[in-house]
DRENLO-45017 format. One line per 3 residues: for each residue z negated, x, y of C-alpha. Coordinates in nm, 4 decimals, always signed. Example, Ala and Ser with C-alpha at 12.3 -4.5 7.8 and 13.67 -1.06 7.14 Angstrom:
2
-0.7800/+1.2300/-0.4500 ~ -0.7140/+1.3670/-0.1060
***
This chain:
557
-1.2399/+12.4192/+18.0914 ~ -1.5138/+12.1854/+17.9504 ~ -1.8462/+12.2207/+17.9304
-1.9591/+12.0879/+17.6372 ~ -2.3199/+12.0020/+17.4946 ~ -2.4509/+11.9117/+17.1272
-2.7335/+11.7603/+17.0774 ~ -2.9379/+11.5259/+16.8353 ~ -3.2609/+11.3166/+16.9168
-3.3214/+11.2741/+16.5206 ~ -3.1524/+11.3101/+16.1994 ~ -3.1971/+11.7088/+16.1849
-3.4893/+11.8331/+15.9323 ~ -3.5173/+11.4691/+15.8586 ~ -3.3661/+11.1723/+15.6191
-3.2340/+10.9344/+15.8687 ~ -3.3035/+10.8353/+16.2321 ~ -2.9425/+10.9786/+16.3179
-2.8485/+10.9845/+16.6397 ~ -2.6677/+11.2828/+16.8192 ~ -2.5508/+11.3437/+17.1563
-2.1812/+11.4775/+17.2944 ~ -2.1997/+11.5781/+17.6112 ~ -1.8471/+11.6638/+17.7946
-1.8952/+11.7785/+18.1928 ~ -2.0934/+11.4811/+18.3312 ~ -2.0079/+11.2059/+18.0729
-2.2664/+11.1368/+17.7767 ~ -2.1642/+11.0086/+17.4215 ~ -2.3670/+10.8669/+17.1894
-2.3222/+10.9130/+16.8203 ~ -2.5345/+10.6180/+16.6130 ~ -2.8894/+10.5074/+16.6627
-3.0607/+10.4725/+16.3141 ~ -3.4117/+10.4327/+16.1777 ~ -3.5717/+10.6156/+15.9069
-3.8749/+10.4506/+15.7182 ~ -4.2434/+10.5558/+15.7103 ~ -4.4023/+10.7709/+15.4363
-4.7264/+10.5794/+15.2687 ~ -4.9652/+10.7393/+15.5101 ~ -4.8205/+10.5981/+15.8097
-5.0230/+10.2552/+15.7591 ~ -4.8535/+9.9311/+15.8440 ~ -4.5746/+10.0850/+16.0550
-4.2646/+9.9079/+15.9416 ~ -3.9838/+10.1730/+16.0827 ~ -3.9422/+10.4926/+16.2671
-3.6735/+10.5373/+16.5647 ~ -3.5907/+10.8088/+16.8231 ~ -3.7400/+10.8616/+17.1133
-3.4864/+10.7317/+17.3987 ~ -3.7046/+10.9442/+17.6966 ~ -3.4147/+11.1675/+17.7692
-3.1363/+10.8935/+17.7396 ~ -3.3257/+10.6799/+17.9876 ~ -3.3028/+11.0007/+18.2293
-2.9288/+11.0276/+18.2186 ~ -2.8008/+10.6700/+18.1712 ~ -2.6345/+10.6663/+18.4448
-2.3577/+10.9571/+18.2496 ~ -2.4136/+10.7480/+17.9127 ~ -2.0160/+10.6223/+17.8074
-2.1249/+10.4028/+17.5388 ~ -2.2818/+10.4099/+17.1673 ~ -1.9931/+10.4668/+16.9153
-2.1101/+10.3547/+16.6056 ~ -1.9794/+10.5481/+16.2314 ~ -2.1231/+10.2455/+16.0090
-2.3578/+9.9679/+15.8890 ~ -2.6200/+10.1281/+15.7093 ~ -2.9821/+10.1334/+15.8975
-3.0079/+10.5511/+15.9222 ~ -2.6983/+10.5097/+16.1462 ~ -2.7560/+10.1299/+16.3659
-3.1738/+10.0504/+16.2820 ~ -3.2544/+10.1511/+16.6361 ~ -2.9618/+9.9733/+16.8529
-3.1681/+9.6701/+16.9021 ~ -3.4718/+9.9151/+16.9949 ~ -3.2144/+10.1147/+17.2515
-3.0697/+9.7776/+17.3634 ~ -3.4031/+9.6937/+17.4608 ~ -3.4521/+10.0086/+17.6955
-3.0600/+10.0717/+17.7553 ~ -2.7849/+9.8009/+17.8040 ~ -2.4835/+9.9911/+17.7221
-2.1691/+9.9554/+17.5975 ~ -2.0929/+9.9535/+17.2039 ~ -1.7974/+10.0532/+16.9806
-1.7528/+10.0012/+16.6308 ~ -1.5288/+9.8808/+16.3527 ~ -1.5987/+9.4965/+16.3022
-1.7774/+9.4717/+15.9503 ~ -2.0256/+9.7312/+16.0893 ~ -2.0595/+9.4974/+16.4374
-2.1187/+9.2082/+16.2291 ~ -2.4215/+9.3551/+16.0461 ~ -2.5354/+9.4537/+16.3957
-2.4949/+9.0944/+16.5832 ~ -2.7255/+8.9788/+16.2809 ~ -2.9763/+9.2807/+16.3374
-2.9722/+9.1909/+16.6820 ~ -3.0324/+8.8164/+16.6278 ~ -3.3388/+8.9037/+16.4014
-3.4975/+9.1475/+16.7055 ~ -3.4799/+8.7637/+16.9187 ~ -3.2405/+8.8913/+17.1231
-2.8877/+8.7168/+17.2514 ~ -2.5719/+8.9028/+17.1482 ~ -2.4261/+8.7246/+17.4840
-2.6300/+8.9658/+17.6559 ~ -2.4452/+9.2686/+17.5487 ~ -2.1067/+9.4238/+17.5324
-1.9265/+9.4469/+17.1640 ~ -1.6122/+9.6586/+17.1561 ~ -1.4157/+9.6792/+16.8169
-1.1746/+9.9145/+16.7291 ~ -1.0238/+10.0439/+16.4119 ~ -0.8239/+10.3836/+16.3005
-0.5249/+10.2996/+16.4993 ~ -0.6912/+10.2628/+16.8380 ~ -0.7794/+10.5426/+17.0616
-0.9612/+10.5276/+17.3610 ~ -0.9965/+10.7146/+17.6724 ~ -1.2669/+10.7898/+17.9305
-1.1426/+11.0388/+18.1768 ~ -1.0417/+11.3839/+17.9935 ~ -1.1724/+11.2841/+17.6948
-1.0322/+11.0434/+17.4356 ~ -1.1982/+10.9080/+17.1174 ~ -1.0671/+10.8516/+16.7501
-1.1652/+10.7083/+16.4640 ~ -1.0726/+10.7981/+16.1128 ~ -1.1458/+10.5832/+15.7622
-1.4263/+10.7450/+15.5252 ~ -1.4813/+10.7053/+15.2038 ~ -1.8776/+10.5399/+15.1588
-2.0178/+10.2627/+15.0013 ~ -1.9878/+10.0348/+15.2751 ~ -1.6670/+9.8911/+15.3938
-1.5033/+10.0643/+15.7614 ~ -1.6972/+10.3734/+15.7222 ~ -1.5771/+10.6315/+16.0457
-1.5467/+10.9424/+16.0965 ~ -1.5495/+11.0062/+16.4775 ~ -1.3208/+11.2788/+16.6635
-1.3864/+11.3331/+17.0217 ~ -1.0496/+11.5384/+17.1720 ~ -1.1743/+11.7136/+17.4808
-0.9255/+12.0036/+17.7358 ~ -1.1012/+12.2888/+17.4976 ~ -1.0607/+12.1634/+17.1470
-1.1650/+11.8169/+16.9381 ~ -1.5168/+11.7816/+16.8351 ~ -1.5515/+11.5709/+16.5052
-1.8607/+11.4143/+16.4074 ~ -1.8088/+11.3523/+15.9603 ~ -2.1572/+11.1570/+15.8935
-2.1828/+11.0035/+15.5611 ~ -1.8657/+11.0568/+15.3141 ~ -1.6988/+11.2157/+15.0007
-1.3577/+11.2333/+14.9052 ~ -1.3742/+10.9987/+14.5506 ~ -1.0480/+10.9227/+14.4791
-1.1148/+10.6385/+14.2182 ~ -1.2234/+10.3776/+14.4856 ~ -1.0561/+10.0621/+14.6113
-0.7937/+10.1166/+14.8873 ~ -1.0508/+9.9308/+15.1225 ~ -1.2804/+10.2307/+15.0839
-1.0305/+10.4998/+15.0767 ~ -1.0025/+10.7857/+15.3391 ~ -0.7450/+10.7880/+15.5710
-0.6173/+11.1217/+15.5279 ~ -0.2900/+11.0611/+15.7232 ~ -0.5212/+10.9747/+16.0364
-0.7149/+11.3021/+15.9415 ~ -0.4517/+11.5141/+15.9044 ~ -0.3164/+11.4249/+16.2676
-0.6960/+11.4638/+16.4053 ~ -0.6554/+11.8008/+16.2127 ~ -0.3287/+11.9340/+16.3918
-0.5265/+11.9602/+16.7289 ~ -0.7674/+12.2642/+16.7567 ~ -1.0858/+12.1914/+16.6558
-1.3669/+12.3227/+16.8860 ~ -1.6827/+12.1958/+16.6580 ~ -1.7737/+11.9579/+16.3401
-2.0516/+11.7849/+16.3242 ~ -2.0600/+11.7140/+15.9328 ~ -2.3451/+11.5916/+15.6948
-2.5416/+11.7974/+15.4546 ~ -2.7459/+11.5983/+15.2431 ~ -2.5321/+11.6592/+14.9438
-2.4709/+12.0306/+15.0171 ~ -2.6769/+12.1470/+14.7403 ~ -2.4944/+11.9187/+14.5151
-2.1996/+12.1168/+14.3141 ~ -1.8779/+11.9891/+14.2591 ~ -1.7044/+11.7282/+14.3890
-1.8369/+11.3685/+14.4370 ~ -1.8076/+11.2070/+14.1138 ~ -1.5937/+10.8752/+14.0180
-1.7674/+10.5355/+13.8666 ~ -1.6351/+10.5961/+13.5384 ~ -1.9459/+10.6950/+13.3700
-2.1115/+10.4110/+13.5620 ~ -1.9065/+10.1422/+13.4278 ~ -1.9510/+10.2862/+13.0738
-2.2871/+10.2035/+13.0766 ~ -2.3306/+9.8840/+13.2703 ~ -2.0405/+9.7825/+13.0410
-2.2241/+9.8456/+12.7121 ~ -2.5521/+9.6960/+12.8797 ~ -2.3626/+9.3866/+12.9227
-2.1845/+9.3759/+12.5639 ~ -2.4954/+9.3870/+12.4063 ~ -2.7262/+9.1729/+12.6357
-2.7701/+8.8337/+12.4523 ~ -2.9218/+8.6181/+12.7195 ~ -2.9719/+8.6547/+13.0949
-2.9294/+8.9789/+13.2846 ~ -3.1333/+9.1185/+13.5990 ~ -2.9827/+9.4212/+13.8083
-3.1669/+9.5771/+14.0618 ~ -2.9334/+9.7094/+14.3736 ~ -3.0322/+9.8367/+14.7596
-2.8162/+9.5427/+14.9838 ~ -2.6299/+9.8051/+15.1642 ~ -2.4090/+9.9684/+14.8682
-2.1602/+9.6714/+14.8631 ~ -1.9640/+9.9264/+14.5696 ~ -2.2351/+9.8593/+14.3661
-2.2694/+9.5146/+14.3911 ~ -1.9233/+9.4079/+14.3765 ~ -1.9075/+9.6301/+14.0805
-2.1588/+9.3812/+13.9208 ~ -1.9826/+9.1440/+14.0176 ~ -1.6420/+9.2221/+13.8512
-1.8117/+9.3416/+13.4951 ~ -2.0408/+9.0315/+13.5020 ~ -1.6689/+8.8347/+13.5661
-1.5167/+8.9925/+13.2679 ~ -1.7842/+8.8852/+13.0570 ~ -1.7461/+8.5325/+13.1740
-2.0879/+8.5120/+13.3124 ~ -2.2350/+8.3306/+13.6426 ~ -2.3583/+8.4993/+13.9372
-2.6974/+8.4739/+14.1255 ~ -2.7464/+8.6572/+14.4065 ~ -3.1488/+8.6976/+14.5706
-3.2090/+8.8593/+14.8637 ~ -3.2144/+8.6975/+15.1893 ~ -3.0530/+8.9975/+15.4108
-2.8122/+9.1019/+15.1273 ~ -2.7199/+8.7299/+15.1547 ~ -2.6455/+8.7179/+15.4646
-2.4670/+9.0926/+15.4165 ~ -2.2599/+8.9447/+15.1199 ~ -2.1736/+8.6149/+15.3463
-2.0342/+8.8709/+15.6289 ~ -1.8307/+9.0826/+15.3410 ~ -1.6799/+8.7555/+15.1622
-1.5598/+8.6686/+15.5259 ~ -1.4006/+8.9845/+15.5910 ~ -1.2655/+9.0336/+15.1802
-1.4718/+9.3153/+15.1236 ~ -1.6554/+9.1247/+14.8588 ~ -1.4640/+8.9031/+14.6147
-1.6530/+8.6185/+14.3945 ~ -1.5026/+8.3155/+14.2696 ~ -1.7122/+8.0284/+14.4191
-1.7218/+7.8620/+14.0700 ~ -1.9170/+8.1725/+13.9418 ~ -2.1676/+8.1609/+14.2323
-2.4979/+7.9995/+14.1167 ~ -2.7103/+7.8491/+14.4045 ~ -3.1037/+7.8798/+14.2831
-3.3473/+7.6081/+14.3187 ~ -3.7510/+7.6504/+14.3162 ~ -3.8825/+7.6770/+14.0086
-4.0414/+7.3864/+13.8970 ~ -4.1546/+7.1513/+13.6456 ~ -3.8234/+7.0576/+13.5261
-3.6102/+7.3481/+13.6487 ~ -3.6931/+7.7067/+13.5271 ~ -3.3903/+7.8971/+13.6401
-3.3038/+7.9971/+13.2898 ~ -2.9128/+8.0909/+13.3157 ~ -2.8764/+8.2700/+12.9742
-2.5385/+8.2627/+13.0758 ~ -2.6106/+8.4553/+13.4279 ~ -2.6407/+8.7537/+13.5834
-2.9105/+8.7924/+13.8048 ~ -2.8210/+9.0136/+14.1169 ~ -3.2098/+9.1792/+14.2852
-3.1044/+9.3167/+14.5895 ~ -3.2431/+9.4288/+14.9010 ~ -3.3810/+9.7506/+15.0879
-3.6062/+10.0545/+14.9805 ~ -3.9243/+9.8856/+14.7757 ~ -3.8247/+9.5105/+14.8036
-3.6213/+9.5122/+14.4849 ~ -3.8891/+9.6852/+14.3020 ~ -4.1344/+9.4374/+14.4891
-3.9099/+9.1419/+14.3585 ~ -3.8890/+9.2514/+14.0170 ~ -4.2787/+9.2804/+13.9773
-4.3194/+8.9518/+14.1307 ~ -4.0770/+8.8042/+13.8750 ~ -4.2840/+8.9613/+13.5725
-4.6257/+8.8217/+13.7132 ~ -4.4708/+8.4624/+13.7055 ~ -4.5256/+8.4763/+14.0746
-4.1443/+8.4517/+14.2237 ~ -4.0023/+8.1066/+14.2939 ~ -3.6959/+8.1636/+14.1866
-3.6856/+8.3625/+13.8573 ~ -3.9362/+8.4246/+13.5931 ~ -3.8530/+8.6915/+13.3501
-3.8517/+8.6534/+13.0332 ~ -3.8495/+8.8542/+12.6603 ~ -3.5093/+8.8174/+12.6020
-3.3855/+8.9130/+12.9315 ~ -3.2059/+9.2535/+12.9911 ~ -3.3249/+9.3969/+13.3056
-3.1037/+9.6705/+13.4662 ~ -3.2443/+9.9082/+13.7283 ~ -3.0013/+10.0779/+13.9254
-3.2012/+10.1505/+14.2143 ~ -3.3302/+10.4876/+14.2409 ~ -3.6083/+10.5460/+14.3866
-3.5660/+10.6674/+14.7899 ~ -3.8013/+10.8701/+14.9656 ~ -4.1397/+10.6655/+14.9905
-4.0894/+10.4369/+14.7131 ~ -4.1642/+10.6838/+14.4297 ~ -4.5011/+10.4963/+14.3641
-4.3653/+10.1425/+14.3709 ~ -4.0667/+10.2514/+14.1652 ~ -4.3279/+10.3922/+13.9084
-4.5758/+10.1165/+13.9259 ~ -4.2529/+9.8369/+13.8585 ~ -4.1353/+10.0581/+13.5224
-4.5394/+10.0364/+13.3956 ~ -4.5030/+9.6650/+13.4378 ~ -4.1926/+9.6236/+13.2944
-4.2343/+9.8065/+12.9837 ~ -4.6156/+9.6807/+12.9704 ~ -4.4466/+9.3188/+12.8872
-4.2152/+9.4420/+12.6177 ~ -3.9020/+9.3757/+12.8387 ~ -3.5527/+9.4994/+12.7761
-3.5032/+9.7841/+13.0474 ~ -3.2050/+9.9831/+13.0786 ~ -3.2451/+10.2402/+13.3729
-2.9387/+10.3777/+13.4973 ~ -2.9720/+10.7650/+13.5249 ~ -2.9481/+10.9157/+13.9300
-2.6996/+11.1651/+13.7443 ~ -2.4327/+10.9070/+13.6607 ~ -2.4898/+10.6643/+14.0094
-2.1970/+10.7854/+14.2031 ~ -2.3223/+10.9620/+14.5391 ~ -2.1961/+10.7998/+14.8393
-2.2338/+11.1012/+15.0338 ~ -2.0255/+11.4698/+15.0289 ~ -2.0900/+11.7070/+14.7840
-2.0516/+12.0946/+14.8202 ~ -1.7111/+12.0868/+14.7114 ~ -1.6284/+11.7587/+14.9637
-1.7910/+11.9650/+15.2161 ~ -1.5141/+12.2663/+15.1922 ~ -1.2516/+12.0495/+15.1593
-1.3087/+11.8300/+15.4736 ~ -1.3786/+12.2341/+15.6694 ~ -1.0813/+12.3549/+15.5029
-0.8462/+12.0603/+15.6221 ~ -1.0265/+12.1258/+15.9817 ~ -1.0452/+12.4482/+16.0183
-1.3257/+12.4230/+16.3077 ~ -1.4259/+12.7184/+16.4787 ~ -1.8050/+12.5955/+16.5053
-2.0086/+12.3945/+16.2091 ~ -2.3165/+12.2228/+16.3413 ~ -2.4745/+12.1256/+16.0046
-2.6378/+11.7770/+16.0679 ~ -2.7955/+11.4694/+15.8777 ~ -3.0452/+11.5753/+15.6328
-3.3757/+11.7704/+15.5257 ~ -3.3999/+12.0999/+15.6384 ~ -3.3457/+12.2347/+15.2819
-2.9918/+12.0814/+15.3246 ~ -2.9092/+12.2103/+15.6444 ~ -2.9909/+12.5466/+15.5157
-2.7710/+12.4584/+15.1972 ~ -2.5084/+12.3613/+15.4284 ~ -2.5341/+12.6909/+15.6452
-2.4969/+12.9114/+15.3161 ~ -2.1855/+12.6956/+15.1861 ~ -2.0139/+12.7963/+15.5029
-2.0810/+13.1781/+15.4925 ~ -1.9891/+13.1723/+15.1522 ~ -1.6705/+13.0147/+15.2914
-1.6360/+13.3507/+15.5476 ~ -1.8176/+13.1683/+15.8674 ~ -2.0245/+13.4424/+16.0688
-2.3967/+13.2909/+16.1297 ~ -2.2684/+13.2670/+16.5217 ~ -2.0308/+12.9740/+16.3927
-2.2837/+12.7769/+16.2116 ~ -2.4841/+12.6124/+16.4825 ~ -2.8371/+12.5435/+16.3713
-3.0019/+12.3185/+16.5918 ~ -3.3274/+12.0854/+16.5459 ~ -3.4168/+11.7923/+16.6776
-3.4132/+11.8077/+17.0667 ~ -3.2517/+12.1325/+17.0566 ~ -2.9080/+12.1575/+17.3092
-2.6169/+12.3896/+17.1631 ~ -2.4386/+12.4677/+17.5133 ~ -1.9986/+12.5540/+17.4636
-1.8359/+12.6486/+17.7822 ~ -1.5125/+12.8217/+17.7860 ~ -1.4798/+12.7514/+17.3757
-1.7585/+12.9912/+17.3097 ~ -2.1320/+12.8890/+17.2611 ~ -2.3119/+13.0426/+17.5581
-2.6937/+12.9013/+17.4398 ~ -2.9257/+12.7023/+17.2297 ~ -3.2269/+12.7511/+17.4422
-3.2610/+12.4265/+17.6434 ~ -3.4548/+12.1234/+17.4911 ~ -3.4910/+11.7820/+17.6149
-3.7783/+11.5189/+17.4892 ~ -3.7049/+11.4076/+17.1573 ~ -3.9723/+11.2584/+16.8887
-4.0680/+10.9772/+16.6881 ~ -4.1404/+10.6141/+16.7940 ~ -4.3285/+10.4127/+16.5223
-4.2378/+10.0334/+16.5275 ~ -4.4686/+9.8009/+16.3634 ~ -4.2963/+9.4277/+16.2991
-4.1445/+9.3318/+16.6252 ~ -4.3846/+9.5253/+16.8981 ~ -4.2183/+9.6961/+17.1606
-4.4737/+9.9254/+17.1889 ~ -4.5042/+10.2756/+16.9969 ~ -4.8109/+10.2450/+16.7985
-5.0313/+10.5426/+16.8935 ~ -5.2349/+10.7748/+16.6984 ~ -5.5430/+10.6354/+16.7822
-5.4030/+10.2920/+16.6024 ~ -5.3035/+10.5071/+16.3122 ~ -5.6579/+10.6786/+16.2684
-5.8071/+10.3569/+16.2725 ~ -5.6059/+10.2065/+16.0061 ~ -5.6472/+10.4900/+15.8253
-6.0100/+10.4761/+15.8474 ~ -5.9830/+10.0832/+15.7770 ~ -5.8188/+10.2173/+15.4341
-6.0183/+10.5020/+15.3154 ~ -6.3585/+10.3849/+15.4487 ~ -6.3565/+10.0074/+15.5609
-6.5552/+9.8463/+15.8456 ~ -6.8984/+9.7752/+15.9581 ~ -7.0238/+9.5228/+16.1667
-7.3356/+9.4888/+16.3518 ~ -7.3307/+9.0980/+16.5403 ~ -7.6458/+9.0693/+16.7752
-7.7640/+8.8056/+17.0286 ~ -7.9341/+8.9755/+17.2738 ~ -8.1487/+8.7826/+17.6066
-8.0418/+9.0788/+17.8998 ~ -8.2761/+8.8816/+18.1156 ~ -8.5731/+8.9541/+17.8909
-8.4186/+9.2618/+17.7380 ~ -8.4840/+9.1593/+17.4007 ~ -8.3151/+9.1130/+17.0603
-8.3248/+8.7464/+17.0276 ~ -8.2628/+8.7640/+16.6245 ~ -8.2521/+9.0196/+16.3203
-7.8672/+9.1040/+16.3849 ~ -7.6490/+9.0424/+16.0744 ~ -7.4508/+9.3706/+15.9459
-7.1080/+9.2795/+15.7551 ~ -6.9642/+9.5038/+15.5502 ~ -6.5564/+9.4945/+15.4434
-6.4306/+9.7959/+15.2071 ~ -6.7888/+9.9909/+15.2853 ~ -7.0262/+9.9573/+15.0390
-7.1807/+9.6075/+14.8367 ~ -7.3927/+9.4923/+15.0336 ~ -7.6574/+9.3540/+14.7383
-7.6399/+9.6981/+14.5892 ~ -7.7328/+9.8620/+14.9185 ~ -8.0170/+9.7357/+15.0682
-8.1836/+10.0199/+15.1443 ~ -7.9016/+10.1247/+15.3954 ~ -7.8205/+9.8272/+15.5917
-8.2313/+9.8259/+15.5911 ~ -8.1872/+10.2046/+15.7789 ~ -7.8693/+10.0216/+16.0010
-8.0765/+9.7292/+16.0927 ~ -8.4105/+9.9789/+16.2110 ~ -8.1859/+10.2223/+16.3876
-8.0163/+9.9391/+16.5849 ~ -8.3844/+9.8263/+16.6829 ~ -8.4492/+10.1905/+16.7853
-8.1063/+10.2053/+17.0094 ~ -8.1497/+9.8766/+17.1688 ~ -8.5451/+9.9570/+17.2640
-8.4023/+10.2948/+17.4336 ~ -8.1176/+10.0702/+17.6029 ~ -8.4205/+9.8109/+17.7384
-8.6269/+10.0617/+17.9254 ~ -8.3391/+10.0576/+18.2345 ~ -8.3313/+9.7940/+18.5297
-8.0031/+9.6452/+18.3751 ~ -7.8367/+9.6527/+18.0752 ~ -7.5026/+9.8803/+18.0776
-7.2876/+9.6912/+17.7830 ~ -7.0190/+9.9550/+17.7497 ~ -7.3346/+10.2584/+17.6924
-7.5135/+10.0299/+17.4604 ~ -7.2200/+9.9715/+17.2275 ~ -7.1143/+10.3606/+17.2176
-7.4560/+10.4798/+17.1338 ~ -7.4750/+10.1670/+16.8678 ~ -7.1829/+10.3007/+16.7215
-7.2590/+10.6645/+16.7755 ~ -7.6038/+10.6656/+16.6076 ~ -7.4952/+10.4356/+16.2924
-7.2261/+10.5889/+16.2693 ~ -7.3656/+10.9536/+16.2267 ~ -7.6814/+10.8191/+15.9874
-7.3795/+10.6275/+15.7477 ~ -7.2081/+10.9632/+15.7262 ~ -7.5295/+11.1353/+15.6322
-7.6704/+10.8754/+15.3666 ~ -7.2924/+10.8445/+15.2419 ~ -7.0376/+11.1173/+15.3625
-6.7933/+10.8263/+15.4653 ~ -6.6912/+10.7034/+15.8233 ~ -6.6326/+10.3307/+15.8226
-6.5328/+10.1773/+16.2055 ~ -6.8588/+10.0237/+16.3357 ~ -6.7985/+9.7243/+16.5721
-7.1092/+9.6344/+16.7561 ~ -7.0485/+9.2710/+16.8229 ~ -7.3382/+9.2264/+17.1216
-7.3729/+8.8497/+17.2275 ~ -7.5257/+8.7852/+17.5527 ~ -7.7869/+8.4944/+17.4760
-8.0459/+8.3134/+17.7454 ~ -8.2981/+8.1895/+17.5718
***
């Protein structure tokens, strides 16, 4: 017998950051490594990945990373865990290919590393277990399911999918693969929940192309659509509409371009090279007008928003809208973007523009509904569920689906983040061990987790701005040489407040004396009492805390 272990270092109680753990005797698997963005009050950090502590502990068990596909909640972090860990990677090769050019991007060389591809007709083995993959149904092309067979049942790991039958056969489920994966006994799934409060099945495209196709009847000049970069459905969707109306095809969007590029290769993305438009800068003599064209605004969370804004204020080089332009949003806003989203509609519709903005209810969901859900248990049959990937709130949705479906509350295995659910013999024996998990914050390319104390000072920088006191003092005299000079940035005007730089200036005067009356000047203790007794007068005369930065220049005179 096995003994088994399920865990996740993020992607539980959260939206994204998905990465889980399968442990099988003394061999460790690793299920994805994604990101998951900031919220607005996490200032200037760019992305937000798992913590890789415990994984650093054990890597001498770690098998390899088996990747389920190319979207950033499921590969964002590789280049982060390549960084720490160099270990071996499987996926199918569209999702590697996104990868290699994540990796490039990071600045580091794809020689360095080990790329294994495999596809739903491989199966590989590591001792007494052996690994299968299974096609998905998702919006991007060689979406997996993973099935991990082990001596006391298969463990299947069902991340993002739905069973939409209306889809191309490139994005279809492979339910003969499935149903073989199914005739084993199945110890545990691992399946998503974020659509678990959804009812019904996952709805077809049908409604969809209703509406883009009217939009694109009645548009008489050029047409913008907004779509995220990943959801290659979408924009080949586009694509073929914009086709049958015998338009040209613009694409912006310098990762989606470089997605697309990858996609054409592989024929997951079909456009006629005579319909592709190649955009210049605008300039004097070429505005990019392209009655004719469609006008594809693509890219991740707020950049098409950002884009589209950019495009109204005559600011983008490539495209400057215009009145008789029909502008199509179908890019709902994700979690952080609500603002952005809200700001680029006032815009819009403050110029008089043409908007049509496709409805959430008719955009197709790319991941399981409740009804998905059941049937992907029911074809199973698993004696555990281990809801996973998703908000609380759909974890919990997730947990009352199955008891609806008969499961006792000691077959749904509610973990959190960190949290080990222990099988040995078949039967769980415990979910009371942890092991570190946690968020690292990456800011641009930094290797380092920004800390709290950088976050409360950008914060600060934000809500109260800075102060700065610049001084040259003689130490050998003990003496301020000349009236310092106090700048203010996002504080207060400093014409309109003379009075309280006035108070700043005298109570600087009154620190330094106190600092003089020693044998030698100790620069660290003059600087924290600088800051400490401005600091404490500013909140006093103004109930705000800007950073003070005594800038103390050491002049002989």
């Amino acid at each position: 017998m096995a003994r088994i272990k399920i865990l996740a270092l993020g992607g539980l109680g959260e939206n994204g950051k998905n990465m889980f753990c399968i442990e099988v005797d003394n061999s460790l698997f690793i299920l994805d490594a994604g990101l998951k963005y900031p919220t607005t009050e996490l200032l200037g950090v760019d992305s937000i990945v798992p913590d890789f502590t415990y994984l650093e502990k054990n890597k001498s068990r770690i098998v390899g990373l088996f990747l389920s596909h190319g979207h950033e909640d499921h590969i964002g972090a590789v280049p982060k865990l390549l960084k720490t860990l160099n270990i071996p990677i499987y996926g199918s090769y569209f999702t590697l290919a996104i990868l290699k050019d994540s990796i490039k991007d990071y600045g580091l060389d794809i020689n360095d590393y080990k790329f294994n591809i495999v596809s739903s007709k491989k199966t590989l083995s590591f001792d007494d277990v052996s690994i299968d993959f299974y096609n998905v149904t998702h919006s991007i092309p060689e979406s997996f399911g993973i099935s991990l067979s082990t001596k006391d049942g298969v463990i299947i790991y069902a991340p993002d999918y739905n069973f939409d039958q209306n889809v191309h056969k490139s994005y279809k489920t492979d339910f003969d693969k499935l149903s073989r994966i199914a005739g084993k006994p199945v110890l545990a799934l691992l399946t998503e929940s974020l659509g678990a409060e959804r009812t019904g099945y996952t709805h077809s495209s049908t409604s969809l192309d209703y509406a883009l196709n009217q939009a694109f009847y009645q548009a008489e000049s050029r047409i913008i659509v907004t779509s995220f970069s990943t959801d290659l459905v979408r924009i080949q969707k586009i694509i073929d509409i914009a086709l049958k109306y015998n338009r040209k095809i613009a694409i912006i969007g310098r990762k989606t371009q470089r997605t697309v590029d990858i996609a054409v290769n592989l024929g997951y993305l079909k456009i006629p090279e005579d319909n592709l438009v190649n955009l210049r800068f605008i300039d004097e003599k070429n505005k990019n007008e392209l009655k004719d064209a469609v006008v594809l605004v693509t890219g991740d969370r707020h950049e098409p928003f950002y884009m589209l804004q950019r495009m109204v204020k005559k600011l983008d080089r490539l495209i400057h809208t215009d009145l008789k332009d029909t502008i199509i949003l179908m890019t709902p806003p994700v979690p952080g973007t609500e603002k952005i989203a809200a700001r680029t509609l006032d815009i819009l519709y403050r110029n008089d523009l043409n908007v049509i903005k496709i409805s959430k209810n008719i955009l197709p969901p790319s991941h399981a509904s409740s009804e998905d859900i059941k049937l992907l248990i029911n074809i199973l049959n698993p004696k555990y569920i281990v809801p996973v990937i998703g908000e609380y709130r759909h974890l919990y949705a997730l947990r009352n689906l199955c008891r609806d479906m008969g499961y006792n509350n000691k077959n749904i295995i509610m973990l959190d983040n960190g949290v080990v659910g222990e099988l040995n013999n078949k039967s769980l024996v415990s979910t009371k061990e942890k092991v570190p998990s946690g968020d690292i914050l990456v800011d641009g390319i930094l290797d380092d987790d920004v800390s709290d104390v950088v976050l409360r000072d950008r914060e600060m920088l934000a809500e109260d701005g800075v102060l700065l006191i610049i001084a040259n003092i003689d130490a050998r005299n003990k003496k301020v040489v000349s009236d310092p000079e106090v700048v203010s940035r996002g504080f207060v005007y400093m014409k309109e407040n003379e009075d309280l730089i006035k108070g700043v200036t005298d109570l600087f005067y009154y620190v330094s004396e106190n600092e003089f009356t020693g044998k030698y000047i100790n620069w660290r203790n003059y600087k924290s009492n600088v800051k400490n007794h401005i600091s404490k007068y500013l909140y006093r005369e103004t109930r705000r805390s800007p950073i003070i930065i005594p800038v103390l220049i050491d002049t002989q005179i």
